[in-house]
N, CA, C and O atoms as a GROMACS GRO file, in nm:
protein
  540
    1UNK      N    1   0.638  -1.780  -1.210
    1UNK     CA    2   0.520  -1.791  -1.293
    1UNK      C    3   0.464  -1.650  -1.315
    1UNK      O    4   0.445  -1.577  -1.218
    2UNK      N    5   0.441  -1.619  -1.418
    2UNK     CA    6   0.353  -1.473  -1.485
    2UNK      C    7   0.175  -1.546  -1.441
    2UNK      O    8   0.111  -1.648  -1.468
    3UNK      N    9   0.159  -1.433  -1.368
    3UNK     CA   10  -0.002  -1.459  -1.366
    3UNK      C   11  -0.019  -1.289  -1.428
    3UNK      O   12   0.068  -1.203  -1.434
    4UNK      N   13  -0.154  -1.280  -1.464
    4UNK     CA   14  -0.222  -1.184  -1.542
    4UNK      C   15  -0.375  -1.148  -1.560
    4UNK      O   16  -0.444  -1.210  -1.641
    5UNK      N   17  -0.445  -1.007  -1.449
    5UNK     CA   18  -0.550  -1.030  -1.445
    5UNK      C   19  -0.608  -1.005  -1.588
    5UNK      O   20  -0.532  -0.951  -1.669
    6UNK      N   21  -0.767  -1.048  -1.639
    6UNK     CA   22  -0.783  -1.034  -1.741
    6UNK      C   23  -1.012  -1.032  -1.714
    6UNK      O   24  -1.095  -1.106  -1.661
    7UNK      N   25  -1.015  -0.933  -1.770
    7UNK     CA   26  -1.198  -0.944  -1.766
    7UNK      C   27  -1.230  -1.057  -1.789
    7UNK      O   28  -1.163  -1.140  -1.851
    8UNK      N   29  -1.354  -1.076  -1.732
    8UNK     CA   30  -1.416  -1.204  -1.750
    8UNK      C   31  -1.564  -1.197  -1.820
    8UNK      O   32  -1.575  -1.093  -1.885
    9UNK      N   33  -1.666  -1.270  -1.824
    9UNK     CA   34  -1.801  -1.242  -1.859
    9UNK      C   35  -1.849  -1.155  -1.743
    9UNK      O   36  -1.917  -1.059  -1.779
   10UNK      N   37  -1.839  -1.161  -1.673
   10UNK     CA   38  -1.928  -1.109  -1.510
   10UNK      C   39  -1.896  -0.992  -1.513
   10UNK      O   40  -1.977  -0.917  -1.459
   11UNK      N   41  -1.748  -0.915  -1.584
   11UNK     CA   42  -1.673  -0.789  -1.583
   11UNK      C   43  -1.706  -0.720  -1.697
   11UNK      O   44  -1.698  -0.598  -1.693
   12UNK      N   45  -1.746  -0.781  -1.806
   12UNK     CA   46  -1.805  -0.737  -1.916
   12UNK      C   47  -1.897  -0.675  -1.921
   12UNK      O   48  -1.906  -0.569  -1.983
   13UNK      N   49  -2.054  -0.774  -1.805
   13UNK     CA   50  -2.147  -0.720  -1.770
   13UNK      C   51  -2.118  -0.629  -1.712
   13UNK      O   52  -2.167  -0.530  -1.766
   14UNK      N   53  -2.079  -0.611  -1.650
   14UNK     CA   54  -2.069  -0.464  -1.542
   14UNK      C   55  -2.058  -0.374  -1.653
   14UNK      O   56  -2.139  -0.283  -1.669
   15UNK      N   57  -1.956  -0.398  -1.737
   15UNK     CA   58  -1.937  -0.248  -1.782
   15UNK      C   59  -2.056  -0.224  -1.947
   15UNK      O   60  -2.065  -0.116  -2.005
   16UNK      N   61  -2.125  -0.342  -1.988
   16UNK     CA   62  -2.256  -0.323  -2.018
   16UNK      C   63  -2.355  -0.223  -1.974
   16UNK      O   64  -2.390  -0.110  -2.010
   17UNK      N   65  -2.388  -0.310  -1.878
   17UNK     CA   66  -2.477  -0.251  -1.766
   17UNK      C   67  -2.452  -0.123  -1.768
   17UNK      O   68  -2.562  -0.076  -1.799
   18UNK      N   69  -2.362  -0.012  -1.752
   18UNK     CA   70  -2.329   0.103  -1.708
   18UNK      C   71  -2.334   0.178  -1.838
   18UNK      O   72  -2.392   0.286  -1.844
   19UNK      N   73  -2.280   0.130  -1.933
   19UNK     CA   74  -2.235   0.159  -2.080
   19UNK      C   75  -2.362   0.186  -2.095
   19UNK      O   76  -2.392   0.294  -2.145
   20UNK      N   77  -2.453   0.103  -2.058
   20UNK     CA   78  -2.599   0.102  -2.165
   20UNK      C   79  -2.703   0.208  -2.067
   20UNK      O   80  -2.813   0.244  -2.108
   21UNK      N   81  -2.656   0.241  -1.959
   21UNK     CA   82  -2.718   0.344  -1.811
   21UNK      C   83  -2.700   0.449  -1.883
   21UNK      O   84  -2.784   0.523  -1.934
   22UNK      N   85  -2.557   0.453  -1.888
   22UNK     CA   86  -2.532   0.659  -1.932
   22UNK      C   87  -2.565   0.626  -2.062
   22UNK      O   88  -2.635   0.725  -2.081
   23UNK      N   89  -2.572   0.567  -2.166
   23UNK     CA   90  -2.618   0.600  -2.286
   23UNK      C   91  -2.770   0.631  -2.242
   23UNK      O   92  -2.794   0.752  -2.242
   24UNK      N   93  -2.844   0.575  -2.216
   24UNK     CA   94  -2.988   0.592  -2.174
   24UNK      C   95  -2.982   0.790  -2.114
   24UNK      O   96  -3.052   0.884  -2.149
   25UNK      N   97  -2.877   0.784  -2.025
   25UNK     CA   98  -2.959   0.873  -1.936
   25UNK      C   99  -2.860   1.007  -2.029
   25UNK      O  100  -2.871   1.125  -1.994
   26UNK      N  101  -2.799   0.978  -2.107
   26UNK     CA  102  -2.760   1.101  -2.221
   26UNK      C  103  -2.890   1.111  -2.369
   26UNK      O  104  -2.885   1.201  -2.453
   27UNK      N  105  -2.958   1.041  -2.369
   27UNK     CA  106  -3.014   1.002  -2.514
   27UNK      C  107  -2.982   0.974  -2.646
   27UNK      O  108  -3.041   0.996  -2.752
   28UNK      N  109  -2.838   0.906  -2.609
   28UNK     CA  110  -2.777   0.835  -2.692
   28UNK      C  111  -2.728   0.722  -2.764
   28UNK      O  112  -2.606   0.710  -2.772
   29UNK      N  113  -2.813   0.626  -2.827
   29UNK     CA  114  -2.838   0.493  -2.840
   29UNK      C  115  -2.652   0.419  -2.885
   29UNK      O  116  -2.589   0.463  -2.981
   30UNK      N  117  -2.614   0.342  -2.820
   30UNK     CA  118  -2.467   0.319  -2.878
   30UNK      C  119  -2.436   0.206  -2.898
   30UNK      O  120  -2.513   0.128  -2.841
   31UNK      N  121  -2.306   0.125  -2.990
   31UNK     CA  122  -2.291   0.036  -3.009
   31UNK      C  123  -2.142  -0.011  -2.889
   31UNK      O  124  -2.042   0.061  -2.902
   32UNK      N  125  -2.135  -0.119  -2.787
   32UNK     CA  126  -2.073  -0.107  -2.698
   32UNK      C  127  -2.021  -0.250  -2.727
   32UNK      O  128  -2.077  -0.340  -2.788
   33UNK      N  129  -1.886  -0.249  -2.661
   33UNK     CA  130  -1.790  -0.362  -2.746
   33UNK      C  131  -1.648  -0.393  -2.600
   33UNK      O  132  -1.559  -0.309  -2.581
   34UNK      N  133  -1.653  -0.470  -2.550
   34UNK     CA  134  -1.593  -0.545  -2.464
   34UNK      C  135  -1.487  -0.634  -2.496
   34UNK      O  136  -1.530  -0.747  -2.520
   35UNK      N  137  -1.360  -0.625  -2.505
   35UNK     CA  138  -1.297  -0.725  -2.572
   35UNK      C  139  -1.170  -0.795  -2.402
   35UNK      O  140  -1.193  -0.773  -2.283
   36UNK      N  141  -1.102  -0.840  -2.436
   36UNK     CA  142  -1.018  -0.934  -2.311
   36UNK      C  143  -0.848  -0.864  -2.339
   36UNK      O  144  -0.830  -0.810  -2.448
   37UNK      N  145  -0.762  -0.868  -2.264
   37UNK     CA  146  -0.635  -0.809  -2.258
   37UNK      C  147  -0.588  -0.836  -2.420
   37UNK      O  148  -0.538  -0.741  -2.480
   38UNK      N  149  -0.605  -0.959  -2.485
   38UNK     CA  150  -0.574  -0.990  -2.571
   38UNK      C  151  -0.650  -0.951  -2.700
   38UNK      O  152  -0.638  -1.017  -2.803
   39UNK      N  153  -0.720  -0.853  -2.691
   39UNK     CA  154  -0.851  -0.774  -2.753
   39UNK      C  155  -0.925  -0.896  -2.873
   39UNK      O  156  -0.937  -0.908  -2.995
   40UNK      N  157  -0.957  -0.966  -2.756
   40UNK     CA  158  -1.076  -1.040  -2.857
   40UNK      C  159  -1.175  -1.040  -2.753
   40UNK      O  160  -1.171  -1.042  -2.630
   41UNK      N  161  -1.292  -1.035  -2.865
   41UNK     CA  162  -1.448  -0.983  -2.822
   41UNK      C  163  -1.520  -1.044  -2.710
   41UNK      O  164  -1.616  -1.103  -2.760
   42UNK      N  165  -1.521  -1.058  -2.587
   42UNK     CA  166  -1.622  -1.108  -2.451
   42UNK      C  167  -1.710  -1.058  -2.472
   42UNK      O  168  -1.730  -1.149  -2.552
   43UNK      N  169  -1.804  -0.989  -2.484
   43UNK     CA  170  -1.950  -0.897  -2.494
   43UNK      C  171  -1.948  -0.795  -2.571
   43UNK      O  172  -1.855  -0.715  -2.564
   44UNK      N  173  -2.082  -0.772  -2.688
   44UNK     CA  174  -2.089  -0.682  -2.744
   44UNK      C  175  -2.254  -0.656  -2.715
   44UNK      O  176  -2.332  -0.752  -2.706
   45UNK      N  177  -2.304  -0.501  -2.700
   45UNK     CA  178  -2.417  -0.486  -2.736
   45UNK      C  179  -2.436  -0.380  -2.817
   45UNK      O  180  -2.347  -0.295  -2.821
   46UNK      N  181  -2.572  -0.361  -2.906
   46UNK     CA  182  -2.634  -0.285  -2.988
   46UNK      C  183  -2.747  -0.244  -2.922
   46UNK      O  184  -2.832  -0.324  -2.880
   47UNK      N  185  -2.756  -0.090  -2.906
   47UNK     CA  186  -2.911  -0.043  -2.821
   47UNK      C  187  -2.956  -0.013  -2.939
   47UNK      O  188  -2.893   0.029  -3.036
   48UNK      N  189  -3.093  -0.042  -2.928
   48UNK     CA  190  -3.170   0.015  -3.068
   48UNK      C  191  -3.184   0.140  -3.069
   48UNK      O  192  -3.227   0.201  -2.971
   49UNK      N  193  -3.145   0.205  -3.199
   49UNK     CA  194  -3.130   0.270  -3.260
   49UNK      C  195  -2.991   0.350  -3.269
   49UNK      O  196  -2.971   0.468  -3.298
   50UNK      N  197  -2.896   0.238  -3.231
   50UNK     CA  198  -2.759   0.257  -3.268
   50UNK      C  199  -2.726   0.281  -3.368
   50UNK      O  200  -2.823   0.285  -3.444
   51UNK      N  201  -2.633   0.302  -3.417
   51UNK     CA  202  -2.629   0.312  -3.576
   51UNK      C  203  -2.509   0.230  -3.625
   51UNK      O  204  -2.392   0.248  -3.592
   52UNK      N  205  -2.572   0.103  -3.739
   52UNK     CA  206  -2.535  -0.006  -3.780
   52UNK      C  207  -2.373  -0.009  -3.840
   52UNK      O  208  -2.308  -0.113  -3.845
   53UNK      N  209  -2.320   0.124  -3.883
   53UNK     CA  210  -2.179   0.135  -3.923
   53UNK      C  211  -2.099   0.136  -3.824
   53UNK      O  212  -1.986   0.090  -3.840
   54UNK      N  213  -2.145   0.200  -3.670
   54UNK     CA  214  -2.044   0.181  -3.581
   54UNK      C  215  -2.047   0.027  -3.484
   54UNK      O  216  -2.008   0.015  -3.368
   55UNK      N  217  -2.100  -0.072  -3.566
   55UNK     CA  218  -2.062  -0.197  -3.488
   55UNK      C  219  -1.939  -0.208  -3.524
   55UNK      O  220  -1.881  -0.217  -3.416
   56UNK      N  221  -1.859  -0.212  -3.607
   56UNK     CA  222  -1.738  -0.235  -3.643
   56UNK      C  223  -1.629  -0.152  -3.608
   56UNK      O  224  -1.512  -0.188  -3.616
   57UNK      N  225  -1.669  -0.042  -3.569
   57UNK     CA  226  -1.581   0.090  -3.499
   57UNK      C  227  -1.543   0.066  -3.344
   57UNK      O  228  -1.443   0.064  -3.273
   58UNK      N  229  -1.668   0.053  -3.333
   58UNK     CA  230  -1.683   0.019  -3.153
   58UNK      C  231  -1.593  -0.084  -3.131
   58UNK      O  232  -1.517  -0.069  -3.035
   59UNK      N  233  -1.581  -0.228  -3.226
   59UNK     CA  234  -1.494  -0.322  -3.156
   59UNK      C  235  -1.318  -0.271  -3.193
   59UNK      O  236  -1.220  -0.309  -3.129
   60UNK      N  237  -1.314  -0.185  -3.303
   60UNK     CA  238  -1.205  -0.193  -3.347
   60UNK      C  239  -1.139  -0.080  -3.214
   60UNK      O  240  -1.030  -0.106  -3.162
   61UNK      N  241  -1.207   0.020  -3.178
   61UNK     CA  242  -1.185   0.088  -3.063
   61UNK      C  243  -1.154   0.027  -2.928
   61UNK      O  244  -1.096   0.100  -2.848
   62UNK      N  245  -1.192  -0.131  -2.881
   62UNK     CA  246  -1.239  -0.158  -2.756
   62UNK      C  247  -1.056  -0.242  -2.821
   62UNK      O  248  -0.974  -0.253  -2.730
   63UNK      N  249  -1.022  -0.279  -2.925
   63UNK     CA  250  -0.928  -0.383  -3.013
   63UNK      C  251  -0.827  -0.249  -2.975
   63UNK      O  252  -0.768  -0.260  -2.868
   64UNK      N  253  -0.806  -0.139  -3.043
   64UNK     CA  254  -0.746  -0.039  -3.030
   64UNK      C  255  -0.637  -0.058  -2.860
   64UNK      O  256  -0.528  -0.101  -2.822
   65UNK      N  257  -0.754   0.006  -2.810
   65UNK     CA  258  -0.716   0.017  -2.649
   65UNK      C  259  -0.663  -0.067  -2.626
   65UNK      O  260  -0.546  -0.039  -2.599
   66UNK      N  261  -0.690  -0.189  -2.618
   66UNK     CA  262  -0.638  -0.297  -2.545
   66UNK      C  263  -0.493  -0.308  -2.606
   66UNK      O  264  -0.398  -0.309  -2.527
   67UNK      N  265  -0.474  -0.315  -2.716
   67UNK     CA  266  -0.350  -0.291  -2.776
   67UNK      C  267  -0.220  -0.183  -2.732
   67UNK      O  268  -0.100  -0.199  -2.709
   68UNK      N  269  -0.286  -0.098  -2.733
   68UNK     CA  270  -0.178   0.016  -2.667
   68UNK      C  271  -0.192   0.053  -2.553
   68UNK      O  272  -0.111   0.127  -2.497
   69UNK      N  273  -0.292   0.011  -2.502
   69UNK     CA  274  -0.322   0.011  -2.314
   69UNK      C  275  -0.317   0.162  -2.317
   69UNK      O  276  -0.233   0.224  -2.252
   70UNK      N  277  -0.407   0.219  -2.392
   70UNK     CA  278  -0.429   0.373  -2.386
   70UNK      C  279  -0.580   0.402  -2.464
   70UNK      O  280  -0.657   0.326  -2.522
   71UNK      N  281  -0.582   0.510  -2.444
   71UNK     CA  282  -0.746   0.569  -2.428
   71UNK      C  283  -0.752   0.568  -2.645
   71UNK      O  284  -0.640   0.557  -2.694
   72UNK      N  285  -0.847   0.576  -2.728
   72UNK     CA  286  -0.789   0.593  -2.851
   72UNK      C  287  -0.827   0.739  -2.906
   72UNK      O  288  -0.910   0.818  -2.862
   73UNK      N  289  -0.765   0.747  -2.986
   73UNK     CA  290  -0.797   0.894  -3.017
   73UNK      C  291  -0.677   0.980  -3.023
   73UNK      O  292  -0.684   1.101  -3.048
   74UNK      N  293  -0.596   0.933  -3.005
   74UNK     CA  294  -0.447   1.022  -2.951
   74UNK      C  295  -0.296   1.010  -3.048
   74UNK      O  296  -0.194   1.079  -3.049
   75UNK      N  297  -0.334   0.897  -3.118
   75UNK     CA  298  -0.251   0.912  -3.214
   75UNK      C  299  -0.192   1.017  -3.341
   75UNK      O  300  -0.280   1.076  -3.403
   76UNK      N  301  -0.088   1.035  -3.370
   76UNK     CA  302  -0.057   1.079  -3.458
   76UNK      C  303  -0.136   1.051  -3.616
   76UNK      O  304  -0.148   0.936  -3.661
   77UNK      N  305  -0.196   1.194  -3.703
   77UNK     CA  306  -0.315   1.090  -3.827
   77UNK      C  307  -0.213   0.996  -3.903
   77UNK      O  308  -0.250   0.881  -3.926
   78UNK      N  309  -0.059   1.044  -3.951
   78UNK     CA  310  -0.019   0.962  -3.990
   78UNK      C  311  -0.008   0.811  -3.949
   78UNK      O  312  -0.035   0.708  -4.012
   79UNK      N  313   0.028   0.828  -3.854
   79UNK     CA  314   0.077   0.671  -3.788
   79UNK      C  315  -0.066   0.607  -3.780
   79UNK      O  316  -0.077   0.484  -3.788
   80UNK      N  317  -0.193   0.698  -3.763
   80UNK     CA  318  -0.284   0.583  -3.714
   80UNK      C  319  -0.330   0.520  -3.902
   80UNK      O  320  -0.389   0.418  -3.937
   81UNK      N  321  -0.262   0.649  -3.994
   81UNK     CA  322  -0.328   0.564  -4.118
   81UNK      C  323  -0.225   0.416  -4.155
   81UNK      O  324  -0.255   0.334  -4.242
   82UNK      N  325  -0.121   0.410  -4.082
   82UNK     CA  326  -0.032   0.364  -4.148
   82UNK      C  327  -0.090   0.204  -4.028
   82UNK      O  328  -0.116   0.093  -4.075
   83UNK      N  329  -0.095   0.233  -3.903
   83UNK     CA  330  -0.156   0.123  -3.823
   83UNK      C  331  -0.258   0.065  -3.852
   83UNK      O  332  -0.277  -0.052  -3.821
   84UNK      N  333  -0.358   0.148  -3.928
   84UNK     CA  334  -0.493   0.089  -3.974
   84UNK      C  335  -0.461   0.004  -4.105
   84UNK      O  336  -0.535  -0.093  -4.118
   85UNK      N  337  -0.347   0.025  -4.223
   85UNK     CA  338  -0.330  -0.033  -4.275
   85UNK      C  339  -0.265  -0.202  -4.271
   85UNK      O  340  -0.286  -0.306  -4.333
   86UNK      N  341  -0.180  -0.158  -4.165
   86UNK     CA  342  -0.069  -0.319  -4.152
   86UNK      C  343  -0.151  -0.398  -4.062
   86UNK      O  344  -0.101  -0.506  -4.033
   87UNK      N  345  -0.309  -0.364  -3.989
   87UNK     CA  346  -0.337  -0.450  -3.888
   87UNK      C  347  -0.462  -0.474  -3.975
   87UNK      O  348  -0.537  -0.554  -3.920
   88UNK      N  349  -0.502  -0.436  -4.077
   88UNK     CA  350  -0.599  -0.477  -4.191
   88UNK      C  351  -0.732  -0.442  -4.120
   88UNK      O  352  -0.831  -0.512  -4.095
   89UNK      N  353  -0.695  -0.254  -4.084
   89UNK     CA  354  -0.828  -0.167  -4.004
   89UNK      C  355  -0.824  -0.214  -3.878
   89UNK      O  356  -0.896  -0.146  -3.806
   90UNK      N  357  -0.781  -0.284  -3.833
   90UNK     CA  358  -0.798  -0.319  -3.681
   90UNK      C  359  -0.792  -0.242  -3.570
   90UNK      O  360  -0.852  -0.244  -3.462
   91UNK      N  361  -0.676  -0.149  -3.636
   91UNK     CA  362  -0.688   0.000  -3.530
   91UNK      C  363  -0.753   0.112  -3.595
   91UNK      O  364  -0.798   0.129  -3.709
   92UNK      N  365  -0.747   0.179  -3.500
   92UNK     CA  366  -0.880   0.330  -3.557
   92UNK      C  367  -0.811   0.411  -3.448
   92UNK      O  368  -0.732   0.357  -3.371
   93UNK      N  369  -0.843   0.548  -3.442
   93UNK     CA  370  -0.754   0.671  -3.442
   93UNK      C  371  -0.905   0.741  -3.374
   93UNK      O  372  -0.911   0.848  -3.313
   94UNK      N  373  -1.009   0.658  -3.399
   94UNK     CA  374  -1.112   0.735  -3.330
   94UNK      C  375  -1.134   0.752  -3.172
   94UNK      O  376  -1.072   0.675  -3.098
   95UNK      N  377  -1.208   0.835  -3.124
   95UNK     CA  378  -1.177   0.832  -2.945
   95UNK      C  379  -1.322   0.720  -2.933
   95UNK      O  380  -1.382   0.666  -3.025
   96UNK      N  381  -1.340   0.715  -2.834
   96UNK     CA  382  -1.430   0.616  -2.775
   96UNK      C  383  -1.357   0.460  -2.742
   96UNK      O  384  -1.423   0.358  -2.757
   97UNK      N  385  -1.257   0.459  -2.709
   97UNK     CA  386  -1.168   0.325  -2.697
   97UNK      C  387  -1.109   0.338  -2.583
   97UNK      O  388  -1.018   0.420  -2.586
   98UNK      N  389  -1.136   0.258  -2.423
   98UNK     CA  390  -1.062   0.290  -2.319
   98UNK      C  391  -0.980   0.133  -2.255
   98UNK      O  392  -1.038   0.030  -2.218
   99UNK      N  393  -0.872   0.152  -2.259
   99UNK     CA  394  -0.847   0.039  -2.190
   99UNK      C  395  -0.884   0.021  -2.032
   99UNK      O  396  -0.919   0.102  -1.947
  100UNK      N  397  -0.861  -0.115  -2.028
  100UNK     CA  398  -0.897  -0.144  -1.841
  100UNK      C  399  -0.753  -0.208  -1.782
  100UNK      O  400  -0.684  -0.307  -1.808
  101UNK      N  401  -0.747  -0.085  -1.680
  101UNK     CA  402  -0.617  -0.114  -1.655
  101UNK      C  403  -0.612  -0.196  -1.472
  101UNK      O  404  -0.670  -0.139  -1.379
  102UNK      N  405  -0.543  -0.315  -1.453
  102UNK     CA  406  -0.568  -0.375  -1.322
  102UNK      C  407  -0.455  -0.362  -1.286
  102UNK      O  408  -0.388  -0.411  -1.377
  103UNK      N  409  -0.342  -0.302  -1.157
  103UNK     CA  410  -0.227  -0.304  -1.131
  103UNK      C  411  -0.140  -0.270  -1.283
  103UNK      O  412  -0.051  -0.343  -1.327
  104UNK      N  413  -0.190  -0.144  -1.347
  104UNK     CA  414  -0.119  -0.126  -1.432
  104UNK      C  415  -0.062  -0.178  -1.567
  104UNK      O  416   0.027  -0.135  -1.640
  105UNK      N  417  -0.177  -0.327  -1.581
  105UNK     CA  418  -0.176  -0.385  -1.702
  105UNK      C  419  -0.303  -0.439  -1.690
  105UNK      O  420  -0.379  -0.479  -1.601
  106UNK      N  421  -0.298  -0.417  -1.892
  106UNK     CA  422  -0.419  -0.430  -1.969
  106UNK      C  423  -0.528  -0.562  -1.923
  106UNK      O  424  -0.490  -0.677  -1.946
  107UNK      N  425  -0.646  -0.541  -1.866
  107UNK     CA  426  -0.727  -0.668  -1.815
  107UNK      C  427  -0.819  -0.648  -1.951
  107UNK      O  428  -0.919  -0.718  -1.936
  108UNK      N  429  -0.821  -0.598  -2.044
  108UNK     CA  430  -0.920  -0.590  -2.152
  108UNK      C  431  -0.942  -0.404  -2.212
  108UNK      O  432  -0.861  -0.316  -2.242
  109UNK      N  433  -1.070  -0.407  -2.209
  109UNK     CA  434  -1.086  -0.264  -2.295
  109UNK      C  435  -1.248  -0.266  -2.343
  109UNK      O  436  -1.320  -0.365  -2.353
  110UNK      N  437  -1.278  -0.138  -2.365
  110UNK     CA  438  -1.462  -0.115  -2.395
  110UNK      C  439  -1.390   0.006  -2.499
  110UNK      O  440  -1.291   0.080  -2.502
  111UNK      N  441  -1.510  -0.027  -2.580
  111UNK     CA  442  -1.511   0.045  -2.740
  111UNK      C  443  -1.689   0.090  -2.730
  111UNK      O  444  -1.793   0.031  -2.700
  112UNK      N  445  -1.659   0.196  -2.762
  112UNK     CA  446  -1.812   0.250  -2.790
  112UNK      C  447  -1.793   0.368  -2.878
  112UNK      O  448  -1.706   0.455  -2.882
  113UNK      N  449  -1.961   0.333  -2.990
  113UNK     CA  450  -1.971   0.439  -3.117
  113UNK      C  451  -2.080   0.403  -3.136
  113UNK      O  452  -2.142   0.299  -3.118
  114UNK      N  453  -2.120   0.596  -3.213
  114UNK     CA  454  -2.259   0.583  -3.247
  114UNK      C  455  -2.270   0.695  -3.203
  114UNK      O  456  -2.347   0.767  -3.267
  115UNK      N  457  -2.223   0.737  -3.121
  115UNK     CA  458  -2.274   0.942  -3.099
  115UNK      C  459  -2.196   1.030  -3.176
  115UNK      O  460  -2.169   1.004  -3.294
  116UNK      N  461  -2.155   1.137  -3.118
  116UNK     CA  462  -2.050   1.195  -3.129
  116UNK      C  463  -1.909   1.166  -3.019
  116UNK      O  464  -1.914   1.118  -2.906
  117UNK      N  465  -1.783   1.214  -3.097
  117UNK     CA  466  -1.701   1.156  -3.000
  117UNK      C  467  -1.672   1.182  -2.855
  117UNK      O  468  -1.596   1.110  -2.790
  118UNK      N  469  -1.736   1.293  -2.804
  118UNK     CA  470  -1.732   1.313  -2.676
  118UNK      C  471  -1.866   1.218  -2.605
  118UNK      O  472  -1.860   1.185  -2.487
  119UNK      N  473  -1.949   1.193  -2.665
  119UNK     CA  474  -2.007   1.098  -2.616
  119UNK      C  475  -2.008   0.972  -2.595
  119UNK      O  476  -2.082   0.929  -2.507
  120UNK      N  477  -1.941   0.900  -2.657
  120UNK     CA  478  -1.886   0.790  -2.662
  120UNK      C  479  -1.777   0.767  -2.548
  120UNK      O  480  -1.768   0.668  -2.476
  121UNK      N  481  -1.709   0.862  -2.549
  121UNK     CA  482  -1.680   0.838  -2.429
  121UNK      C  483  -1.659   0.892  -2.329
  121UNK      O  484  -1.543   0.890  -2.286
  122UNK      N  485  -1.742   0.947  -2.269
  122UNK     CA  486  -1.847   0.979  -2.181
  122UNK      C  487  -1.890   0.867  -2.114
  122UNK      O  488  -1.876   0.840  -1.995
  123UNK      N  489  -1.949   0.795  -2.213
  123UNK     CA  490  -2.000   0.665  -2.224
  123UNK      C  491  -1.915   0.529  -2.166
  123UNK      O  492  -1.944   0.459  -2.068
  124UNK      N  493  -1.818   0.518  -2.244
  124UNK     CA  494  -1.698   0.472  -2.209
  124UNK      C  495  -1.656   0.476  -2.036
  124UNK      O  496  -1.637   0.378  -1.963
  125UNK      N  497  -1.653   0.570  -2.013
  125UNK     CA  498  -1.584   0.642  -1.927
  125UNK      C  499  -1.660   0.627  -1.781
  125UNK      O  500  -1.605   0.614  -1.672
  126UNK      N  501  -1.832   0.633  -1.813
  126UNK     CA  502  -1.904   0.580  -1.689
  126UNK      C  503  -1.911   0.410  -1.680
  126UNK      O  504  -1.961   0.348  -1.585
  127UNK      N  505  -1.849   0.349  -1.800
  127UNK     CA  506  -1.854   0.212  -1.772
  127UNK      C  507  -1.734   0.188  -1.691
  127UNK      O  508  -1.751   0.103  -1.604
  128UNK      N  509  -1.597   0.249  -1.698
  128UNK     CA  510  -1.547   0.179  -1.662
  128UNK      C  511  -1.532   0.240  -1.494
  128UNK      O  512  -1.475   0.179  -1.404
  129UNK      N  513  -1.603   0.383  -1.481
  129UNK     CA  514  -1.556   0.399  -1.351
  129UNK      C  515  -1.642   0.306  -1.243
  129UNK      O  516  -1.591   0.284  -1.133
  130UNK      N  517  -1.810   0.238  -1.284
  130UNK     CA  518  -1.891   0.127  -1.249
  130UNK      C  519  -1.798   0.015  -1.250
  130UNK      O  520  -1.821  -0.084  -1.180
  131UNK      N  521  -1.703   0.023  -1.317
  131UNK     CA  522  -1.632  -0.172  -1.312
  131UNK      C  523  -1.594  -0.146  -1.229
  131UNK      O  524  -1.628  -0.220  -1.137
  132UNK      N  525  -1.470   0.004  -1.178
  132UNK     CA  526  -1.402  -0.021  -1.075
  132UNK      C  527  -1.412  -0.017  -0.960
  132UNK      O  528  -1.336  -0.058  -0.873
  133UNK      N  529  -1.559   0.060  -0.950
  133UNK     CA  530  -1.640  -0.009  -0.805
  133UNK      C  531  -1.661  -0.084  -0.752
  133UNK      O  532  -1.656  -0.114  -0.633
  134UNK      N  533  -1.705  -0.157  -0.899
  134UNK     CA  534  -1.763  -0.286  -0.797
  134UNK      C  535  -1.673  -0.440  -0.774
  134UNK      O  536  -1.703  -0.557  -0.749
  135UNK      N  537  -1.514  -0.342  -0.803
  135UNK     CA  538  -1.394  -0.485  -0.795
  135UNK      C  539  -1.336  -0.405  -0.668
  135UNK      O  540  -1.241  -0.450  -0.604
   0.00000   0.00000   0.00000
């Protein structure tokens, strides 16, 4: 039998919670996006004064990661225009996309936008090192 760990709601929060800490304690309001190994959406939040174009970035980033079980941002521009096309935008080429990796496979992924890209994940980046604390 294939078993397969995978985030849950309770894992989501965590990396909320943290996501929405360092955005606070950078002064950077962000749009934060939680999706499951299979990159569909478990938790999304909007801090006010996020900015309303990157709700759709953020998930496609958190969609990204989980997909290639890699950080996003790293692609080749060609290939990511040619991926953004055949998955109808679903992938993005932007950074702020980290997967969550449990024994070396994908348990989900966090997408965050709305700063600049080192902030995002930054951002990113204190959420997920809070998840892996507290598992």
């Amino acid at each position: 039998m294939i078993t397969r760990q995978e985030l849950d709601l309770a894992a989501a929060n965590v990396l909320l919670d943290a996501a929405v800490a360092h955005a606070l304690s950078i002064g950077v309001p962000q749009n934060i996006a939680v999706v499951d190994a299979g990159g569909r959406l478990l938790a999304f939040q909007r801090m006010d004064g996020a900015k309303f174009h990157s709700i759709d970035t953020s998930i496609a980033k958190a969609v990204t990661a989980a997909s290639i079980a890699a950080p996003t941002g790293g692609a080749p521009a060609d290939a990511a225009v040619l991926a953004g096309i055949t998955t109808r935008g679903a992938f993005t080429n932007m950074r702020g996309g980290l997967p969550i990796l449990l024994d070396d496979k994908v348990a989900g992924a966090i997408g965050v936008g709305s700063g600049a890209p080192d902030e995002d994940v930054a951002v990113a980046e204190a959420a997920v090192a809070a998840l892996m604390q507290s598992i």
